[in-house]
C-alpha positions as CSV (number, residue, x, y, z in Angstrom):
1,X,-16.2,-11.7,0.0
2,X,-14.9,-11.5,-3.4
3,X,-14.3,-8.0,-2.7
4,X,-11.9,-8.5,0.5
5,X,-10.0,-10.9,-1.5
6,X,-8.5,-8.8,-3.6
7,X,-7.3,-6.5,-1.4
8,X,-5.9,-9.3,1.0
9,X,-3.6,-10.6,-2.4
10,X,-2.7,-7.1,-3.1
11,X,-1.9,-6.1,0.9
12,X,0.2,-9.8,0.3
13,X,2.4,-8.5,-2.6
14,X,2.7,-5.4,-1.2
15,X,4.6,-6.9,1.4
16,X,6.5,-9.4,-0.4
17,X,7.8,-7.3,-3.2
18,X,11.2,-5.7,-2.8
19,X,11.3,-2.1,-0.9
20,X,13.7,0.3,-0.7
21,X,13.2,1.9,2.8
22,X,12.9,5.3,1.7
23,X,10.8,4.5,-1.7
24,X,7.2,6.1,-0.3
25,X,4.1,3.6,-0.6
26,X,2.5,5.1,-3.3
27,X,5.6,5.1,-5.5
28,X,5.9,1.3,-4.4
29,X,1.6,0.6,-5.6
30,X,2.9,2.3,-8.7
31,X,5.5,0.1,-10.0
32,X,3.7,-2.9,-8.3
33,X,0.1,-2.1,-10.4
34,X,2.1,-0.5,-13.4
35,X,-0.9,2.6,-12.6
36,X,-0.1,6.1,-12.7
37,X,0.6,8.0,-9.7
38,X,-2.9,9.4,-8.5
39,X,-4.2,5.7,-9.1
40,X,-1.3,4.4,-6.7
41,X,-2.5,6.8,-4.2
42,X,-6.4,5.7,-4.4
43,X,-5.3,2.3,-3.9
44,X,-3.2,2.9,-1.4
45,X,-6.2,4.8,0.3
46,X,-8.2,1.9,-0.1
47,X,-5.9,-0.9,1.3
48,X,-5.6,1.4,4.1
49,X,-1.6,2.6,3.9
50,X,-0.4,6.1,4.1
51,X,0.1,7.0,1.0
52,X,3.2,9.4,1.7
53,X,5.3,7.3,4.4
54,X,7.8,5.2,3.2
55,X,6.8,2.4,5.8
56,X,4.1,-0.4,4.3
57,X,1.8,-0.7,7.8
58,X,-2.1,0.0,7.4
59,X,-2.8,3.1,9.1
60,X,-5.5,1.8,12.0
61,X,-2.0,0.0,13.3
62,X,-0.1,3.0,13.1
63,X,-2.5,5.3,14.8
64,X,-3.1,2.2,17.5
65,X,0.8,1.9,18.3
66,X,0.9,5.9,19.1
């Protein structure tokens, strides 16, 4: 439970902090978590967002909208 929470308030900034449009997700989850860039890209992996796109949607939504 604890677990999910985390990643819920995380997902929650994500989305509520500034974005350029073309700044990619993992450059976003770095200045966001103030973590270097292969960090960014774990997290990313593990909040389920493409790390390389430069559009904040989990990646079961993007792969059910195709």
């Amino acid at each position: 439970m604890i677990d999910e929470d985390w990643k819920e308030l995380f997902r929650r900034a994500l989305h509520n902090a500034r974005k350029p449009k073309n700044k990619l997700n993992w450059v976003h989850v770095r200045d966001i978590a103030g973590v270097g860039s292969t960090r960014a890209k774990e997290i990313c992996g593990i909040l389920g967002f493409k790390p390389e796109s430069a559009v904040l949607q989990k990646m079961e939504s993007v792969a059910n909208d195709q």
